[in-house]
C-alpha positions in Angstrom: 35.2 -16.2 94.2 32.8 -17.9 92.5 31.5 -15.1 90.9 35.1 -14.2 89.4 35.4 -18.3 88.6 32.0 -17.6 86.3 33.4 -14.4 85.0 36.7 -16.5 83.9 34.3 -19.1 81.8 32.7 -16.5 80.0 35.2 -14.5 78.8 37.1 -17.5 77.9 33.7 -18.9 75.7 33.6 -15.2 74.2 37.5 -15.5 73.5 36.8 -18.5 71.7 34.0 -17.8 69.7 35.5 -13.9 68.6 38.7 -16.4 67.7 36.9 -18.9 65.7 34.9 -15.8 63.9 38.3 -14.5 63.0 39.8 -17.5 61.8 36.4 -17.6 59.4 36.6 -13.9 58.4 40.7 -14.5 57.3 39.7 -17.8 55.4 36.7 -16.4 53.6 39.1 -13.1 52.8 41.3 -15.2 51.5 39.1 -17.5 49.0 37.6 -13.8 47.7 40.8 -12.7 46.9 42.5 -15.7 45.8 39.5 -16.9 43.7 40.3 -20.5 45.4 38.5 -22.5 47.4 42.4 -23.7 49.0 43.6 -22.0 51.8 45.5 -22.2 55.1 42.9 -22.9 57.0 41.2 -25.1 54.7 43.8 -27.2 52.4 41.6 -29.7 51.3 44.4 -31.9 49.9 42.5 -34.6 48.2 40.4 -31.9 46.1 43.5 -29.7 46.2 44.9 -33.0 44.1 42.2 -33.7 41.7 42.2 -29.9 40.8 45.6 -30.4 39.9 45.3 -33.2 38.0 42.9 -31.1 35.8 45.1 -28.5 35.7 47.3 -30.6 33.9 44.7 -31.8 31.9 44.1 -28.2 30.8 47.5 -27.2 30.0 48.0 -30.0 27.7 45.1 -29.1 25.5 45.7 -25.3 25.7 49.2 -26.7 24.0 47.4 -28.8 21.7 45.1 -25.9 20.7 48.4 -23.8 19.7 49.8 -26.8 18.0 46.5 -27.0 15.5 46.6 -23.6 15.0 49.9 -23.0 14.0 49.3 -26.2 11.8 46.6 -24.6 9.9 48.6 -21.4 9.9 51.2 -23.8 7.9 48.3 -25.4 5.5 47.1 -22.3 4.7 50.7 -20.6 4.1 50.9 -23.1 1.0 47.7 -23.4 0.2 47.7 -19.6 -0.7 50.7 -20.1 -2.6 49.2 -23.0 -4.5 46.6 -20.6 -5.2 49.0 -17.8 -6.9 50.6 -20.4 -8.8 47.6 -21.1 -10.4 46.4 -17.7 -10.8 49.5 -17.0 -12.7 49.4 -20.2 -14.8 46.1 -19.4 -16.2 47.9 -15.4 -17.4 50.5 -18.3 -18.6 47.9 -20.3 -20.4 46.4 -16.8 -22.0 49.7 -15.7 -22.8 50.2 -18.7 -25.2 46.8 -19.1 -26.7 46.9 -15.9 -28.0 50.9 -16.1 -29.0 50.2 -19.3 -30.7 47.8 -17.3 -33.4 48.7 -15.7 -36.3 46.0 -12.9 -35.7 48.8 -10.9 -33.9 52.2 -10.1 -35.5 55.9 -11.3 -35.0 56.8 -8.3 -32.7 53.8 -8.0 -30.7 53.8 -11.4 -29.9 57.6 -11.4 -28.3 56.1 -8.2 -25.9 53.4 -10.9 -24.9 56.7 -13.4 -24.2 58.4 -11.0 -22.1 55.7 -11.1 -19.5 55.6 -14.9 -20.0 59.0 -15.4 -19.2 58.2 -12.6 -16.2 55.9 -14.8 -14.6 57.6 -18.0 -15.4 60.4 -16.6 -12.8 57.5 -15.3 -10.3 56.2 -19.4 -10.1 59.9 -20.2 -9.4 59.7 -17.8 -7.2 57.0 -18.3 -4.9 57.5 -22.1 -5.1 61.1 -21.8 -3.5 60.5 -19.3 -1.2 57.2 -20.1 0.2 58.3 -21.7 3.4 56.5 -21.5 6.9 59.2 -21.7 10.2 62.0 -22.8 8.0 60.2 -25.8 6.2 59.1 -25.5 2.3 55.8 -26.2 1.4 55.7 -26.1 -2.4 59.5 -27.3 -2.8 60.0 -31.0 -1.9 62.7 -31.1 -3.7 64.4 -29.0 -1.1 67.2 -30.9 1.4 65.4 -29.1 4.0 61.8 -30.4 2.9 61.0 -33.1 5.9 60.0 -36.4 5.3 56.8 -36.0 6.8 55.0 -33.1 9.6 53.7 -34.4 12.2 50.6 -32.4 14.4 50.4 -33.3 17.5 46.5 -32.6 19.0 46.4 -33.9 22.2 48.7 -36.3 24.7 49.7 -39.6 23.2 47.8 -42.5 23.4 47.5 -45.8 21.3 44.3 -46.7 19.4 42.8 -49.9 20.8 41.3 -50.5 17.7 40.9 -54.0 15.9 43.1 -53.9 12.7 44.5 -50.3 13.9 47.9 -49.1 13.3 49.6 -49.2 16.7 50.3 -45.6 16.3 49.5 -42.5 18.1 46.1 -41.4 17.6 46.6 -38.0 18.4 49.1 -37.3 15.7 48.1 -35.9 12.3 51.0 -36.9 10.0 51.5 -34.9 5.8 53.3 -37.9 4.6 53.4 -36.1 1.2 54.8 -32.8 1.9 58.3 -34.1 -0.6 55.9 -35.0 -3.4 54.4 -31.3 -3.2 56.7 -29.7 -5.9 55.5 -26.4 -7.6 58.2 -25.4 -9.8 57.8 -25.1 -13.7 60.5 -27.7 -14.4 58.0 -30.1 -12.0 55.0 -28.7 -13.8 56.4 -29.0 -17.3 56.2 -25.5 -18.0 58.4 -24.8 -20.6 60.6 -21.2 -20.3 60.8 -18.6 -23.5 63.8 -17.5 -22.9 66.1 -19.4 -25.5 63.4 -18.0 -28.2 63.6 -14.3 -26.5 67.0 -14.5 -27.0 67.4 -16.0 -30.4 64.9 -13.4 -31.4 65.4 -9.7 -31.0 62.4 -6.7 -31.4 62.7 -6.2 -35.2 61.9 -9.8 -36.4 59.8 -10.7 -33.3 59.2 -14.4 -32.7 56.9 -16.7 -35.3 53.5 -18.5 -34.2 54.8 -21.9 -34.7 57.3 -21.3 -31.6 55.0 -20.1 -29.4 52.5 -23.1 -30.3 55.5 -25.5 -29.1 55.4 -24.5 -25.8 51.9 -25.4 -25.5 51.6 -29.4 -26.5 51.1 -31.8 -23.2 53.4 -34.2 -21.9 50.0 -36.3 -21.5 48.4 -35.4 -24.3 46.2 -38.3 -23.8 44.4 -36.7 -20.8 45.6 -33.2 -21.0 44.7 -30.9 -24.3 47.7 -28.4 -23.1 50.5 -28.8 -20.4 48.6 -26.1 -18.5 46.0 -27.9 -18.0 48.4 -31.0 -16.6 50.1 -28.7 -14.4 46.8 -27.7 -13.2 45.9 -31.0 -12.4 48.9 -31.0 -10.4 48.2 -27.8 -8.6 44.7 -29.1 -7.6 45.7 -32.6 -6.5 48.3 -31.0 -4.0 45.3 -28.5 -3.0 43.0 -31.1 -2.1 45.6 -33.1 0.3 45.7 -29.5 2.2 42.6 -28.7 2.4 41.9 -32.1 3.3 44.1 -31.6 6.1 42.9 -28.4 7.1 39.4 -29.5 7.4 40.7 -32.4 9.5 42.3 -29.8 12.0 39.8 -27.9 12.2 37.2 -30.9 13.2 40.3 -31.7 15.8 40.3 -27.8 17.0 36.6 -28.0 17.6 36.6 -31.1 19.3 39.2 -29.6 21.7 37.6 -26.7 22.3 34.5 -28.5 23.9 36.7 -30.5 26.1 38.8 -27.8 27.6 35.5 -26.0 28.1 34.4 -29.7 29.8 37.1 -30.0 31.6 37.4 -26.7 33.0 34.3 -26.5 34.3 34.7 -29.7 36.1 37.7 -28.3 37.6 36.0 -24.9 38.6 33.3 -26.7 40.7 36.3 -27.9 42.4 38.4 -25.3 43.2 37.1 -21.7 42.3 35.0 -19.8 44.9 31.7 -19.5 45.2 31.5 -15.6 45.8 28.0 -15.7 46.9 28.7 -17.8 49.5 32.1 -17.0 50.7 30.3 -12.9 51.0 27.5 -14.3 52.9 30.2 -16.4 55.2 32.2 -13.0 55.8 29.1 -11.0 56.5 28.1 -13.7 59.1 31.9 -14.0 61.0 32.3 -10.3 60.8 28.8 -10.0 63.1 29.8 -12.8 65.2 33.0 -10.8 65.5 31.4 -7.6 66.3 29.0 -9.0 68.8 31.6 -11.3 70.4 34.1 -8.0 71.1 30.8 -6.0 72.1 30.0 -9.3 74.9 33.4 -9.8 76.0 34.3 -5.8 76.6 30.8 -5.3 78.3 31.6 -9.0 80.3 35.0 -7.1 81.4 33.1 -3.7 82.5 30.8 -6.0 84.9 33.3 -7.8 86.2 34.6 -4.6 87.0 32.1 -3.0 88.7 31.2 -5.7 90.7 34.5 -6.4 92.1 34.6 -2.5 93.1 31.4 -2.9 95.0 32.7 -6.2 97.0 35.6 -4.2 97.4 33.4 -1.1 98.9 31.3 -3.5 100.7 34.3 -4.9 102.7 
């Protein structure tokens, strides 16, 4: 009996170990598959927690990086408008210098009119309908123009700065999208259609009309009232470029810190594959030769008890 007694302790140790190799075969499985270091058989709930937390963390600025980007989308939508609009004011400005001389005749110079008065409409145009999601960018004279757009680049927070606003620092704010107006009537450009339709193609239309629609409403600063409405055109460029630069120094700085932050939460909680391999290599021998010790253990113990059998 003590033999069998013996026999009873090993194949329980063997059971035990071939167990335990399991258990470590299934959890290392598991992490390869999952890519997770959390598992069934090894939670670890307070790394499981601040894995989460930088989850969140992650999440917010993957928002925040949609947010800028959709934000520069906007900039850029009137930005290129701003930049037609001044393409076709300088045809404009062409248009009238050469209407306003007396080198070209009566009739010729209504032809050059027409395609004034054509582009004059196109500024209208594009300034009315320009418009990104709903809101208008050149039209702040529009009831649906907003007050102001707010960018939101990261998860509020108050500035702790002496003599700071106690405002949200990680708001960018276009206070002056209602003063951004790019229509000729806010430019001063002056239509031709009154003198294309006092006028018809056999008398053509004189010099000294076309030189009226030239003169400044700053003629102190401004030789023609092209050149004011330029002035106009490049001021409201500026405040979006400005802005755009500003996102895109707030997209950058966002970009390193998800990269910082995910990291730090990949040390945490993805698997190390060389080592979870190596772990599974290792459990699957200890399984092997565990099942190989514990069937050969059962054999023995069999034969032996036939021969005490035999010998009584």
């Amino acid at each position: 009996m003590a033999f069998n007694v013996s026999d009873k302790s090993i194949n329980a140790m063997l059971s035990r170990h071939l167990s335990a190799a399991q258990k470590q075969n299934t959890d290392s499985l598991e992490k390869l598959s999952s890519g997770q270091v959390f598992t069934r058989n090894d939670p670890r709930p307070s790394e499981k927690a601040l894995s989460d937390g930088l989850e969140f963390k992650l999440r917010s600025l993957s928002a925040a990086k949609r947010n800028i980007n959709d934000a520069v989308s906007l900039l850029q939508t009137g930005e290129s408008g701003l930049q037609d609009i001044t393409n076709m004011l300088l045809r404009m400005k062409e248009i009238n210098v050469a209407g306003a001389s007396t080198t070209i005749g009566d009739r010729d110079r209504r032809y050059l009119l027409i395609e004034y008065e054509a582009i004059h409409d196109e500024i209208n145009r594009v300034a009315t309908s320009t418009t990104f999601n709903g809101i208008p960018l050149l039209n702040g004279q529009s009831k649906e123009a907003p007050e102001a757009l707010i960018f939101r680049v990261g998860d509020p927070q108050k500035s702790n700065l002496k003599g700071s606003a106690d405002d949200d620092v990680n708001t960018i704010r276009f206070d002056g999208l209602k003063s951004v107006v790019a229509t000729t009537e806010a430019l001063g450009i002056k239509s031709a259609r009154k003198l294309l339709a006092s006028s018809n193609e056999t008398e053509g239309i004189s010099a000294r009309d076309v030189a009226d629609l030239l003169p400044s409403r700053d003629s102190d600063n401004f030789a023609t009232i092209y050149d004011q409405a330029l002035g106009t055109l490049s001021m409201n460029r500026s405040i979006f470029g400005a802005l755009q630069s500003r996102l895109q120094h707030a997209m950058d700085y966002v970009d390193v810190y998800q990269e910082n932050i995910a990291a730090a939460k990949s040390q945490i909680a993805d698997t190390d594959y060389a080592s979870e391999v190596t772990k599974m290599v290792q459990s699957r021998m200890l399984m092997t030769a565990a099942s190989s010790l514990l069937a050969h253990g059962n054999i023995t113990a069999q034969l032996t008890q036939g021969l005490l059998n035999a010998i009584t």
